[in-house]
mmCIF file of the C-alpha atoms, coordinates in Angstrom:
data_MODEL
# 
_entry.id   MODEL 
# 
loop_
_atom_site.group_PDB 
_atom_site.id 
_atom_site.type_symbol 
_atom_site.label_atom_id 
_atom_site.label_alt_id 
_atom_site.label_comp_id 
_atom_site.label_asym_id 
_atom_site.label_entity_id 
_atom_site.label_seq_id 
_atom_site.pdbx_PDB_ins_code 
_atom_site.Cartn_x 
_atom_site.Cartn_y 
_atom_site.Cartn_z 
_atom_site.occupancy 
_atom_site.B_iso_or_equiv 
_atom_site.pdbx_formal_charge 
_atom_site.auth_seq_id 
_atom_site.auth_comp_id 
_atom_site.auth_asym_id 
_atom_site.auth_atom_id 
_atom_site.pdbx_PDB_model_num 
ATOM 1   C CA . UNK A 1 1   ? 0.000   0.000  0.000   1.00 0.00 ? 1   UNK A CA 1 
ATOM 2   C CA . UNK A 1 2   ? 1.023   3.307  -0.960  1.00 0.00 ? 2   UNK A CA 1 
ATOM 3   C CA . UNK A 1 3   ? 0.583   5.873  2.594   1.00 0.00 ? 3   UNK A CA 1 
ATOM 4   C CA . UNK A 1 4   ? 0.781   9.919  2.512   1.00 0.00 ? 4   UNK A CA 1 
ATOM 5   C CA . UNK A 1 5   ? 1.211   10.920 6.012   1.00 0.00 ? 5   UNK A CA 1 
ATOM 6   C CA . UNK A 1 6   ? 0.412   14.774 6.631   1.00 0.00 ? 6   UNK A CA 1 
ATOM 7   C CA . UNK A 1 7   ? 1.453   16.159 9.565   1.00 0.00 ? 7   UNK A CA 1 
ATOM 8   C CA . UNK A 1 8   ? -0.644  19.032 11.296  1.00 0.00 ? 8   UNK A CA 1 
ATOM 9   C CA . UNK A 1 9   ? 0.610   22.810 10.087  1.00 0.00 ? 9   UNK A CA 1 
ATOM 10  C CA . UNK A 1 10  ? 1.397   23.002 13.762  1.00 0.00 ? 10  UNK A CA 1 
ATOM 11  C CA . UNK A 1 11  ? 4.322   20.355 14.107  1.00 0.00 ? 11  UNK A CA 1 
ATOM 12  C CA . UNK A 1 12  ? 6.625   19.154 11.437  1.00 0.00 ? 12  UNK A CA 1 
ATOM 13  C CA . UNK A 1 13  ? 6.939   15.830 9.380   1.00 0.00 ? 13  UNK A CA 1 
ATOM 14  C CA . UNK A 1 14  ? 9.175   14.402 11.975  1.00 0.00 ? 14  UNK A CA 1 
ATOM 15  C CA . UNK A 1 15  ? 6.107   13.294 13.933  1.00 0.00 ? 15  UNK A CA 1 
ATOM 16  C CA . UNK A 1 16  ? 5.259   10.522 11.189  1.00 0.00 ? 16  UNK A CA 1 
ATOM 17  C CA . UNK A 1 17  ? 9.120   9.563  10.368  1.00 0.00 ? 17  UNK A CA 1 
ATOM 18  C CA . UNK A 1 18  ? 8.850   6.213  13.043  1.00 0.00 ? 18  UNK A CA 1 
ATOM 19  C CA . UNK A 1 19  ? 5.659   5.553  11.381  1.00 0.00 ? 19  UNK A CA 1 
ATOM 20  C CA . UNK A 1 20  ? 6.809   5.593  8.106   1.00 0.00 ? 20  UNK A CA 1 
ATOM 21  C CA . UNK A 1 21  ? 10.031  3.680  8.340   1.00 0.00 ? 21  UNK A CA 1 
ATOM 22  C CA . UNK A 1 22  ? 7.539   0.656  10.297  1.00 0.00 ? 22  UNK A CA 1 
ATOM 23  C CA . UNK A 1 23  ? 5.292   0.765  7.135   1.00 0.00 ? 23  UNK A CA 1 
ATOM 24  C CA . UNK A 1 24  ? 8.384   0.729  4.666   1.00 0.00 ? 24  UNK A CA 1 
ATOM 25  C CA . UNK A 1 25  ? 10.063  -2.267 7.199   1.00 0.00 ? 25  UNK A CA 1 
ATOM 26  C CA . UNK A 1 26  ? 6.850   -4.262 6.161   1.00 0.00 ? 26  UNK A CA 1 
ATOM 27  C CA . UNK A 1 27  ? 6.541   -4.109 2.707   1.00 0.00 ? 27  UNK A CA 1 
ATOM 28  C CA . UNK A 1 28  ? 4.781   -0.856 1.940   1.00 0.00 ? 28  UNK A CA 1 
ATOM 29  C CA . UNK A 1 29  ? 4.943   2.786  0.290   1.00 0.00 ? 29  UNK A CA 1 
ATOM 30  C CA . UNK A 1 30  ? 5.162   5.975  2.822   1.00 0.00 ? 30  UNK A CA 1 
ATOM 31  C CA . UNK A 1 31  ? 5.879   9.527  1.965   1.00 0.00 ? 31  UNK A CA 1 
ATOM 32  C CA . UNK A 1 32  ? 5.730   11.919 4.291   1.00 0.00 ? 32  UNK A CA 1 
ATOM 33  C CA . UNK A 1 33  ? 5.108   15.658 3.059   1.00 0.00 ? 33  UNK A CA 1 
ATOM 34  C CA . UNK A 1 34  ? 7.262   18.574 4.603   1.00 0.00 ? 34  UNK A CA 1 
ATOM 35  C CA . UNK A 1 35  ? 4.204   21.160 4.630   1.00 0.00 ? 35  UNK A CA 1 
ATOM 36  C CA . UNK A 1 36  ? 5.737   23.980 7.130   1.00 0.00 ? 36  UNK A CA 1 
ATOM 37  C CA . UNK A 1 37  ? 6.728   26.145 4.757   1.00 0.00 ? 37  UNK A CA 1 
ATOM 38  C CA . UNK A 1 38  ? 3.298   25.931 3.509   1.00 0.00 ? 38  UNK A CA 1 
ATOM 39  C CA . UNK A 1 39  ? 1.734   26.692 6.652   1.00 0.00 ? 39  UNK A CA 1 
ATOM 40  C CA . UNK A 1 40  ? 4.299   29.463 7.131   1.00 0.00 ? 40  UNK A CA 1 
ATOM 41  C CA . UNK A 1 41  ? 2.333   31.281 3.950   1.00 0.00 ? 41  UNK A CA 1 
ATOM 42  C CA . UNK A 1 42  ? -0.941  31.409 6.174   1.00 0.00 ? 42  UNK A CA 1 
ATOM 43  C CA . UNK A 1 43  ? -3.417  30.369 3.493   1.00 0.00 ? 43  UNK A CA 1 
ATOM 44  C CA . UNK A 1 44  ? -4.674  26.473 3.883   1.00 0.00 ? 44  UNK A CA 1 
ATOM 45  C CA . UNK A 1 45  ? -4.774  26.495 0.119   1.00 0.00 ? 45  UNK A CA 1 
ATOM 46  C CA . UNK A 1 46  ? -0.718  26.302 -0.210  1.00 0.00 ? 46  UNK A CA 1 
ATOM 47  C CA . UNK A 1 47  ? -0.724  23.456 2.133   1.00 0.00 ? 47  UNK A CA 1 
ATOM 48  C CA . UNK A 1 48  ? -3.143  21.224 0.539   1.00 0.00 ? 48  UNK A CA 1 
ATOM 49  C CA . UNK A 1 49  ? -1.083  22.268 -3.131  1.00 0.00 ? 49  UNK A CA 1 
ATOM 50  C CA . UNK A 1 50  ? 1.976   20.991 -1.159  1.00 0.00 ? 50  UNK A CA 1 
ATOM 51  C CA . UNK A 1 51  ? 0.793   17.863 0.211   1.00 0.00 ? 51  UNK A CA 1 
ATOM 52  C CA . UNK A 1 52  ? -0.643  17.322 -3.359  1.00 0.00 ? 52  UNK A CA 1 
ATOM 53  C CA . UNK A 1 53  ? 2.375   17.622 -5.214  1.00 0.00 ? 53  UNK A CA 1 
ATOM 54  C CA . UNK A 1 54  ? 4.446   15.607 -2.883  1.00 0.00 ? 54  UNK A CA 1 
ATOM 55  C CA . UNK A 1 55  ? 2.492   12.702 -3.228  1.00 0.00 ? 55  UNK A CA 1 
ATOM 56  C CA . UNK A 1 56  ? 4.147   10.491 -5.840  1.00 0.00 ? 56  UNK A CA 1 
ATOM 57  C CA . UNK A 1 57  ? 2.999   10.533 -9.562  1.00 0.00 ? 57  UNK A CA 1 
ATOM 58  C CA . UNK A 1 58  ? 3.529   6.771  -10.006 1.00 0.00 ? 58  UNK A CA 1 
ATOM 59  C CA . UNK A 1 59  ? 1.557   6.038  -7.044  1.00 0.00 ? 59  UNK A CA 1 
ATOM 60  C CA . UNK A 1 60  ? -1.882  4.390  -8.060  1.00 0.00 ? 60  UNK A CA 1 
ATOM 61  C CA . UNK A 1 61  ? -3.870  3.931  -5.187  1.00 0.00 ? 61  UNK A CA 1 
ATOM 62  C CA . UNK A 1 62  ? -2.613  6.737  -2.667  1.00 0.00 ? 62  UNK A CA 1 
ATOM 63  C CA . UNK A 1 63  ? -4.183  6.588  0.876   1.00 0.00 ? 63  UNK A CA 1 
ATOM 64  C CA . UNK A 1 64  ? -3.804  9.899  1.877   1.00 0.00 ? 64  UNK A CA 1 
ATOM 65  C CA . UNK A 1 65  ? -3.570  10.159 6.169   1.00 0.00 ? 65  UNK A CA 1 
ATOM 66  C CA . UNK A 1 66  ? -4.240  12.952 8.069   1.00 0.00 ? 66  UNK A CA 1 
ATOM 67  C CA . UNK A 1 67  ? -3.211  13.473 12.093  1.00 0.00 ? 67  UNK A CA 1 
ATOM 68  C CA . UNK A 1 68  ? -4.315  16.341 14.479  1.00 0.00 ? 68  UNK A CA 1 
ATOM 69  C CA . UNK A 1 69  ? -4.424  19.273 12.287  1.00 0.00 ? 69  UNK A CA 1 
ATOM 70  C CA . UNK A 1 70  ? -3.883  17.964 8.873   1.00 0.00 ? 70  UNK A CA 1 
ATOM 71  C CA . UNK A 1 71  ? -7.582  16.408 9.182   1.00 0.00 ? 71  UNK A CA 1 
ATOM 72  C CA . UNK A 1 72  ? -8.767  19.766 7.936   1.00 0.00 ? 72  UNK A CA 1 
ATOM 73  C CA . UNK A 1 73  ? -7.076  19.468 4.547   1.00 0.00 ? 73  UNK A CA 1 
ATOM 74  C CA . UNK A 1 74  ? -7.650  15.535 3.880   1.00 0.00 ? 74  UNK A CA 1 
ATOM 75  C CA . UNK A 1 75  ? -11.121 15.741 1.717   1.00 0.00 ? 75  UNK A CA 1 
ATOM 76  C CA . UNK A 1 76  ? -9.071  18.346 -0.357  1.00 0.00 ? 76  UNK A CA 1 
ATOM 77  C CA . UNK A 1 77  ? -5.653  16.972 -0.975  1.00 0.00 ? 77  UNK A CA 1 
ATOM 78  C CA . UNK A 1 78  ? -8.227  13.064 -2.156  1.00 0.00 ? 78  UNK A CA 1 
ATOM 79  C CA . UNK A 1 79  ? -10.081 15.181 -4.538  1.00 0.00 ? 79  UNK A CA 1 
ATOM 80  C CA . UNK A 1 80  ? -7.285  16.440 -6.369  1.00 0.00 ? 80  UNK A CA 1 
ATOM 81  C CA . UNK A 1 81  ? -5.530  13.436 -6.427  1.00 0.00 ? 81  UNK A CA 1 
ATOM 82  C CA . UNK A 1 82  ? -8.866  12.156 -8.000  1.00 0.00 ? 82  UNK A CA 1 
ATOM 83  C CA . UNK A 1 83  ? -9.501  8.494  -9.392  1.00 0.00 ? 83  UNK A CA 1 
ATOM 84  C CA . UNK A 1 84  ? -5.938  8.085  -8.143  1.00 0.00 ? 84  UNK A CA 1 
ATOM 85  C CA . UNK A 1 85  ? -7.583  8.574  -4.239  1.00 0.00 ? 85  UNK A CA 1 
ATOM 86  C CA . UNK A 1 86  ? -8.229  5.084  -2.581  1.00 0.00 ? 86  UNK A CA 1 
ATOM 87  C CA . UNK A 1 87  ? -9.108  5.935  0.973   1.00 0.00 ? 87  UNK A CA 1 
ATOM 88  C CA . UNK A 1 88  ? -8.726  8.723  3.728   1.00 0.00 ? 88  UNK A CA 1 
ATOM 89  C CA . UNK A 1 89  ? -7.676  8.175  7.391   1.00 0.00 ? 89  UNK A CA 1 
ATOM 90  C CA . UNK A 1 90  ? -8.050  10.583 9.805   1.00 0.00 ? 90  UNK A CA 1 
ATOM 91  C CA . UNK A 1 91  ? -5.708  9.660  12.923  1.00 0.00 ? 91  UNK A CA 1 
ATOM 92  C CA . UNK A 1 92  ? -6.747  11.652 16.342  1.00 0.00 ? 92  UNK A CA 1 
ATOM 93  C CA . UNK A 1 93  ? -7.595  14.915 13.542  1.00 0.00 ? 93  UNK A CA 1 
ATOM 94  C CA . UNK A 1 94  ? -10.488 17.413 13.576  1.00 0.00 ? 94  UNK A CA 1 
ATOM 95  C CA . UNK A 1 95  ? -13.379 15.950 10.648  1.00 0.00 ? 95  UNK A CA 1 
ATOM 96  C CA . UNK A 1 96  ? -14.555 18.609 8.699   1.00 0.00 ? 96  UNK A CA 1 
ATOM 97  C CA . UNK A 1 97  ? -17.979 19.373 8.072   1.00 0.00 ? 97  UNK A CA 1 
ATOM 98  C CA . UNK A 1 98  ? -19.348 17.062 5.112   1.00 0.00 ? 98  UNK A CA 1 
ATOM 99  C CA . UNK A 1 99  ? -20.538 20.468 3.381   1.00 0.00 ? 99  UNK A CA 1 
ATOM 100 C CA . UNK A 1 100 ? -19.465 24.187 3.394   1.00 0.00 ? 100 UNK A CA 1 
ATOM 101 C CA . UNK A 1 101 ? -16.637 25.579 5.206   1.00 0.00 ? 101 UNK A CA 1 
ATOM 102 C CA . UNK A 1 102 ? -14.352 23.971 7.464   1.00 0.00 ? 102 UNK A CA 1 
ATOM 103 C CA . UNK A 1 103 ? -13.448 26.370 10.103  1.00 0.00 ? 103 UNK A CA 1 
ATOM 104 C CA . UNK A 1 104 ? -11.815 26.249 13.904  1.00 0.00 ? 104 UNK A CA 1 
ATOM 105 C CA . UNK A 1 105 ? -14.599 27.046 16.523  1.00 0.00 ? 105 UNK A CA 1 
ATOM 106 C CA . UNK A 1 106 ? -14.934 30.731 17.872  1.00 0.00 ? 106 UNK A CA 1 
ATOM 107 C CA . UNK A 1 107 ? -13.731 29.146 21.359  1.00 0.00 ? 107 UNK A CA 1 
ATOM 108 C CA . UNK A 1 108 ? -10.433 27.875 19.848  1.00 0.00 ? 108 UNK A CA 1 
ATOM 109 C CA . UNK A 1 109 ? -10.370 30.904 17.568  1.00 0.00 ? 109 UNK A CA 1 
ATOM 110 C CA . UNK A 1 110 ? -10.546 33.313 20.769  1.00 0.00 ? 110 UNK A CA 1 
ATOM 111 C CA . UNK A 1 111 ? -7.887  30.914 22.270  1.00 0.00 ? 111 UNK A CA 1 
ATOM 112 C CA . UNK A 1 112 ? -5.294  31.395 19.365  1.00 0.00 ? 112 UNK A CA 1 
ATOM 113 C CA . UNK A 1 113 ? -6.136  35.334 18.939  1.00 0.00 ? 113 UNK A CA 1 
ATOM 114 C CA . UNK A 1 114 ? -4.979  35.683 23.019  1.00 0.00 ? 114 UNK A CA 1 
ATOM 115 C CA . UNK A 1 115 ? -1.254  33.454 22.045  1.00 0.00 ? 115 UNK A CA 1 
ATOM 116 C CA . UNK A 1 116 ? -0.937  35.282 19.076  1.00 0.00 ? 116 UNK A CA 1 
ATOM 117 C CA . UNK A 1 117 ? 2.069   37.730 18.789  1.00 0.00 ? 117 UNK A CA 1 
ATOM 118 C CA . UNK A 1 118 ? 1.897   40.659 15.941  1.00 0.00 ? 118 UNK A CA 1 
ATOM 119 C CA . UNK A 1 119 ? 0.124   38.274 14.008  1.00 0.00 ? 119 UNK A CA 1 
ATOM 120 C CA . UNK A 1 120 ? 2.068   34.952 14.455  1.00 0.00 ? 120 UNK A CA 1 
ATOM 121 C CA . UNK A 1 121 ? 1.171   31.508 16.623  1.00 0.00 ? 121 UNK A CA 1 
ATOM 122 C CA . UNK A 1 122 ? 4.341   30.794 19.550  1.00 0.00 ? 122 UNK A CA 1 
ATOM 123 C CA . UNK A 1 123 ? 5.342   27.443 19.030  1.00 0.00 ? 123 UNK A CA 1 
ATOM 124 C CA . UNK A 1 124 ? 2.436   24.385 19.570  1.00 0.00 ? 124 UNK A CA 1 
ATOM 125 C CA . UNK A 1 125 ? 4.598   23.200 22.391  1.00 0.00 ? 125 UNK A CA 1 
ATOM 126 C CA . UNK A 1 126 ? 4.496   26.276 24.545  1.00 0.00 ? 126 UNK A CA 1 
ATOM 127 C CA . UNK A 1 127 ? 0.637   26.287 24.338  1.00 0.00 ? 127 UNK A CA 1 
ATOM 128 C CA . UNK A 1 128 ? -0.024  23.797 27.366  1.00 0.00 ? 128 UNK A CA 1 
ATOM 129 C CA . UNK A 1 129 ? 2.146   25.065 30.177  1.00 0.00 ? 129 UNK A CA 1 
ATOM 130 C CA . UNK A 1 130 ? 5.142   23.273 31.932  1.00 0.00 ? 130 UNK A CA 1 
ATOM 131 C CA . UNK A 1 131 ? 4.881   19.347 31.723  1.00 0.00 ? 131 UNK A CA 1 
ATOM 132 C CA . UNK A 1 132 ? 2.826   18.682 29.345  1.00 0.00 ? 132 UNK A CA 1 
ATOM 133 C CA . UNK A 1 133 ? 5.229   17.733 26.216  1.00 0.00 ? 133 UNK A CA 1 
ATOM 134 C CA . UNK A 1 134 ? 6.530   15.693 28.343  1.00 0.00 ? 134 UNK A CA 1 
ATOM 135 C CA . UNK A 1 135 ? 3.470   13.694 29.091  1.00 0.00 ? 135 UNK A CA 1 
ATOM 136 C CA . UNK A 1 136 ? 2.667   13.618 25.283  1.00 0.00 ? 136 UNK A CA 1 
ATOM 137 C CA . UNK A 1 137 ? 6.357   12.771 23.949  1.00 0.00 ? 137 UNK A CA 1 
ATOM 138 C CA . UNK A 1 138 ? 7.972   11.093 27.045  1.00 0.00 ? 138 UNK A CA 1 
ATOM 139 C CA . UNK A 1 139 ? 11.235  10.005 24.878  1.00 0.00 ? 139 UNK A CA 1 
ATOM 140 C CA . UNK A 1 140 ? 13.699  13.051 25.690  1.00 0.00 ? 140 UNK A CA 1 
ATOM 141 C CA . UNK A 1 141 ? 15.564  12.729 22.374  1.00 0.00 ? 141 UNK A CA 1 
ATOM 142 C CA . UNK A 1 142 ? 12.178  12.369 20.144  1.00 0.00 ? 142 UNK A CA 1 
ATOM 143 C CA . UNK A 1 143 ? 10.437  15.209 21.767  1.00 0.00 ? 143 UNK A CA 1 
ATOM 144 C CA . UNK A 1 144 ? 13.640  17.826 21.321  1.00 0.00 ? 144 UNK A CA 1 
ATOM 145 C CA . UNK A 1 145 ? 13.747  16.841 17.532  1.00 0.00 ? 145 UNK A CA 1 
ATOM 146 C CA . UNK A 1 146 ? 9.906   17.720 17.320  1.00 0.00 ? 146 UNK A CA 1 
ATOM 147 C CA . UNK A 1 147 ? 10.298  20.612 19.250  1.00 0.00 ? 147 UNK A CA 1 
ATOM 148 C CA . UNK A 1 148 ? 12.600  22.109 17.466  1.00 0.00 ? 148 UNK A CA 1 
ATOM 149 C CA . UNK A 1 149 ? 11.084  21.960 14.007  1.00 0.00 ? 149 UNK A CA 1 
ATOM 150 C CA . UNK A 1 150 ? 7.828   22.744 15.010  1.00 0.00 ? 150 UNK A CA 1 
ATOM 151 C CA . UNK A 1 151 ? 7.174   26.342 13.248  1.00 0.00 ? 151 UNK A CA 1 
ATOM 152 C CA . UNK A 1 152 ? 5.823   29.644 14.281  1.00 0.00 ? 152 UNK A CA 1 
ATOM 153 C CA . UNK A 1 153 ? 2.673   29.950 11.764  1.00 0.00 ? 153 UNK A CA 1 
ATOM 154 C CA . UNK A 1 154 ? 0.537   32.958 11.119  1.00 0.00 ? 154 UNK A CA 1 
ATOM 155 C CA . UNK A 1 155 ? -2.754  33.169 12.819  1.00 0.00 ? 155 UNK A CA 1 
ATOM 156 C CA . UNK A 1 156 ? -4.303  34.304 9.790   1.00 0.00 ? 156 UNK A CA 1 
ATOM 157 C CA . UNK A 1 157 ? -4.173  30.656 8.562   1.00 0.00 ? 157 UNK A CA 1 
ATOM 158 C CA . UNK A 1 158 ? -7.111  29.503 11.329  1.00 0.00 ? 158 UNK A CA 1 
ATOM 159 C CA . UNK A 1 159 ? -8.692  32.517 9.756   1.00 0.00 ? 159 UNK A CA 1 
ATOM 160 C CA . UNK A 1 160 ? -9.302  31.723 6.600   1.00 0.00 ? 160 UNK A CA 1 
ATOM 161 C CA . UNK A 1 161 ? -12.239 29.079 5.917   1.00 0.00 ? 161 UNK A CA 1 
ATOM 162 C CA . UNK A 1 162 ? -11.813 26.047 3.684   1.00 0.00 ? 162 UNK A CA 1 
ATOM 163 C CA . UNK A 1 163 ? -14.328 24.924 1.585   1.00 0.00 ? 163 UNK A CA 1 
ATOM 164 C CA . UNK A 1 164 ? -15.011 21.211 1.690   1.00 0.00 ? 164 UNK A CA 1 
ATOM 165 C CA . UNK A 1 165 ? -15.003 19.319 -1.115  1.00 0.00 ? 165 UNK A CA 1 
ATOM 166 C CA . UNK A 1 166 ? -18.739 18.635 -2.334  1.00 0.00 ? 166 UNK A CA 1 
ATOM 167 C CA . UNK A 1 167 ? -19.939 14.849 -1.303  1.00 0.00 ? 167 UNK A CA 1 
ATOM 168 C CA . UNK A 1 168 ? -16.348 13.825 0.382   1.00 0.00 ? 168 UNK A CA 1 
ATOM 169 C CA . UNK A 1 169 ? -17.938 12.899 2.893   1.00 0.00 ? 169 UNK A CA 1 
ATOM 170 C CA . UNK A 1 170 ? -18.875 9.640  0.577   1.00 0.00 ? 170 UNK A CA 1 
ATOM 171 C CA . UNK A 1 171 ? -15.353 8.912  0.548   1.00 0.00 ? 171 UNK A CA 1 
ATOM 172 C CA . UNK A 1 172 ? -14.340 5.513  2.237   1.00 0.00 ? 172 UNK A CA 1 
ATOM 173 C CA . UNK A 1 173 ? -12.817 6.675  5.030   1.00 0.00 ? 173 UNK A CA 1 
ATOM 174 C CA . UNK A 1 174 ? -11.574 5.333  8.735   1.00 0.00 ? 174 UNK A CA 1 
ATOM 175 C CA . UNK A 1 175 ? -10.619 6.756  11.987  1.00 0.00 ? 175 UNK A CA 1 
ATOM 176 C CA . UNK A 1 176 ? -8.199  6.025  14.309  1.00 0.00 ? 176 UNK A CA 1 
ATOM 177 C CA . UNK A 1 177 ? -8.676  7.365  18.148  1.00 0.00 ? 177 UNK A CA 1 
ATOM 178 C CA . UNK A 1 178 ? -5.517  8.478  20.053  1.00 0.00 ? 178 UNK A CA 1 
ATOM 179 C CA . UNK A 1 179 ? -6.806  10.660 23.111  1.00 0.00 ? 179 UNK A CA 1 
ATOM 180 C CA . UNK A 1 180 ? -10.328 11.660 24.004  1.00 0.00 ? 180 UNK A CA 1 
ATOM 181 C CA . UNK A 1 181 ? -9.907  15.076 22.891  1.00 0.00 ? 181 UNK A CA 1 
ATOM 182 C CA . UNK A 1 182 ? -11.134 13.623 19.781  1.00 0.00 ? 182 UNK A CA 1 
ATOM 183 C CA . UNK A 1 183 ? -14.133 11.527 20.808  1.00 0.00 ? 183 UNK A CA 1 
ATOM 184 C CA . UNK A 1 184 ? -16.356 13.455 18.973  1.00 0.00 ? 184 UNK A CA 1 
ATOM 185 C CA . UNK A 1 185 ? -14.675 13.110 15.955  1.00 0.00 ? 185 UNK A CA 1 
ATOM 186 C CA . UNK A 1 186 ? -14.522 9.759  16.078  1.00 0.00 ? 186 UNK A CA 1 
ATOM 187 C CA . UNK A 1 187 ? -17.962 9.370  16.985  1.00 0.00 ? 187 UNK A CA 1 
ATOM 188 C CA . UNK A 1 188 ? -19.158 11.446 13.922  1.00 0.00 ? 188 UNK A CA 1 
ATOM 189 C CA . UNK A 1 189 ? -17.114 8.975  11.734  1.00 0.00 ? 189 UNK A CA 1 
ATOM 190 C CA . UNK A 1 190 ? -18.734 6.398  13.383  1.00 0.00 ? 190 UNK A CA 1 
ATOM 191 C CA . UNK A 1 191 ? -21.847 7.802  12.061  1.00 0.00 ? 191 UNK A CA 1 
ATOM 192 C CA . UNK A 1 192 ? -20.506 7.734  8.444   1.00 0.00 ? 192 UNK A CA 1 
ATOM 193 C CA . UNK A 1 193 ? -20.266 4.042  8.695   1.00 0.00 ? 193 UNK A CA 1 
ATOM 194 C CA . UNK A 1 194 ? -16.580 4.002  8.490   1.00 0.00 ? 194 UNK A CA 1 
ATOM 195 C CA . UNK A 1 195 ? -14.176 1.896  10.670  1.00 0.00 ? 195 UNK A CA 1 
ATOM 196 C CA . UNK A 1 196 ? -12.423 3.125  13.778  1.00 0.00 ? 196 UNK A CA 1 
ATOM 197 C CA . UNK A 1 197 ? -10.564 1.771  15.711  1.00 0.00 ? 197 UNK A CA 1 
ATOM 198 C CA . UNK A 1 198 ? -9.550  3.166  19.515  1.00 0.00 ? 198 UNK A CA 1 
ATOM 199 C CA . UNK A 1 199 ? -5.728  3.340  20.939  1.00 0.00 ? 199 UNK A CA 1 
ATOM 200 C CA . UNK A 1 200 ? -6.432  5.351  23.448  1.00 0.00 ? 200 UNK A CA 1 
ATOM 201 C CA . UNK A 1 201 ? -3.323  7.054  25.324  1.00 0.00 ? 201 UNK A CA 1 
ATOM 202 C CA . UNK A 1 202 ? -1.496  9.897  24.198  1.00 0.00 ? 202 UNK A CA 1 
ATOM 203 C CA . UNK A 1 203 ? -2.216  12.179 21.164  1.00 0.00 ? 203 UNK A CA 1 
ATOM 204 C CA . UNK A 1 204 ? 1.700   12.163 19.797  1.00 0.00 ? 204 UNK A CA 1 
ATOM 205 C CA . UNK A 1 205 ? 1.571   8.295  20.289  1.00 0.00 ? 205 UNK A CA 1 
ATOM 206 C CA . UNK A 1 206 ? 2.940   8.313  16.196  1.00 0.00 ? 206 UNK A CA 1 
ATOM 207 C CA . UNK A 1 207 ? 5.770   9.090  18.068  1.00 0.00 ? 207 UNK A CA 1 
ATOM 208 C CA . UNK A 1 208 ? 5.700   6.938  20.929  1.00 0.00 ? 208 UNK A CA 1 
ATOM 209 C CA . UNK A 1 209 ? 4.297   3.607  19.631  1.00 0.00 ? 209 UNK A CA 1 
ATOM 210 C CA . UNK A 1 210 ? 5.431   3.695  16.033  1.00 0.00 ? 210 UNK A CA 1 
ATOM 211 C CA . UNK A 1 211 ? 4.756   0.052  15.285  1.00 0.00 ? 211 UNK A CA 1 
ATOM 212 C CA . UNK A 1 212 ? 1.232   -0.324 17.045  1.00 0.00 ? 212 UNK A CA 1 
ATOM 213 C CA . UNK A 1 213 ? 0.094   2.381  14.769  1.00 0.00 ? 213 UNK A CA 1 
ATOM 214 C CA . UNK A 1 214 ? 1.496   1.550  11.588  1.00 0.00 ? 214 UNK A CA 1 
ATOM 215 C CA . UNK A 1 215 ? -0.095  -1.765 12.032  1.00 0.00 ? 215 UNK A CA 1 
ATOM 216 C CA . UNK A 1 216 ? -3.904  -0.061 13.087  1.00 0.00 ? 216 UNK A CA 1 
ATOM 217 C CA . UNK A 1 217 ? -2.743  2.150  9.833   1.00 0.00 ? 217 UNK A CA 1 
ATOM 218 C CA . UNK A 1 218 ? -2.405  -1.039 7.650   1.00 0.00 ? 218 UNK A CA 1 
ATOM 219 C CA . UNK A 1 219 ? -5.564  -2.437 9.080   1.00 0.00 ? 219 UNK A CA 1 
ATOM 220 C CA . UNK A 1 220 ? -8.101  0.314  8.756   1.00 0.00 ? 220 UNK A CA 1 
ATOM 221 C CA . UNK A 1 221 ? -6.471  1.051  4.931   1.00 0.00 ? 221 UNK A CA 1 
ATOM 222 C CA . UNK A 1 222 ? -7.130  -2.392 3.478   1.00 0.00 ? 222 UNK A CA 1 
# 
């Protein structure tokens, strides 16, 4: 199988390199999209164009994955690749709305306008307060190498609204369920009829239990 693994705009593609190298150990296809200099531009737009042309042109049957963040661009990075699209996974991401405009709620909106500074988000790992990366990453080395490429995006790209792609919400599709902060995601995917499956601990467990989710990856794909 051929996996695209998009990290959110808010980390770097270092969250989803253990991940890949247990899907290539195994027999399969992973590619996993630097987008921050996308997300650095502010407009969603450049980061779905990025993801897009990253994906490789030989690739038949692309199943295009999505964590935290990234879930927001997923519908629009399958519909470009078109016929060429065989399934989306969202991995503990935010589901879009199955019509209109995806955007961040006013609460989380508020939330980012009071970090922002002239304009720009402070790094995703100085959001939470002392303690908590390490609770989400508890591998020293691992969390310092995602720390340290995790950019400093423009607020103005939770701004702008993304509209969905019409009927992608038709696409087969899975879920899989990292922390409960995404229950309701999950739940709505549910809903769709598609599979999920639950591996409940921490959100950043791509990082921590590469080979556990690579294998939930393989399962929910085929």
């Amino acid at each position: 199988m051929q996996f695209a693994l998009l990290h959110s705009p808010l980390v770097g593609p270092t969250t989803w390199r253990w991940v890949a190298a247990a899907l290539r150990a195994v027999g399969h296809d992973a590619e996993v999209p630097d987008l921050r200099d996308a997300a650095m531009t502010g407009t969603p737009e450049a980061l779905i164009a990025e993801a897009v042309a990253a994906i490789p042109p030989g690739w038949s049957t692309p199943i295009v994955v999505g964590h935290s963040g990234a879930g927001f661009i997923v519908p629009s990075v399958a519909e470009r690749l078109g016929a060429r699209s065989a399934r989306i996974v969202f991995v503990d991401a935010g589901l879009p709305p199955c019509e209109g405009q995806a955007t961040p709620s006013a609460d989380f909106l508020d939330q980012l306008r009071t970090l922002a500074i002239e304009g720009r988000l402070p790094k995703w790992s100085t959001w939470w307060g002392e303690g908590v990366m390490e609770v989400l990453v508890p591998a020293a080395d691992r969390r310092a190498e995602l720390e340290a490429e995790m950019p400093e995006i423009p607020l103005a790209f939770y701004e702008s609204p993304l509209e969905v792609p019409v009927g992608w919400c038709e696409t087969p599709g899975s879920f899989l369920l990292l922390s409960e902060s995404y229950r309701d995601d999950a739940d709505r995917a549910r809903a769709l009829g598609w599979p999920t499956i639950e591996h409940l601990g921490s959100h950043l467990d791509i990082v921590n239990d590469a080979g556990a989710i690579s294998h939930e990856l393989i399962e929910l794909a085929s």
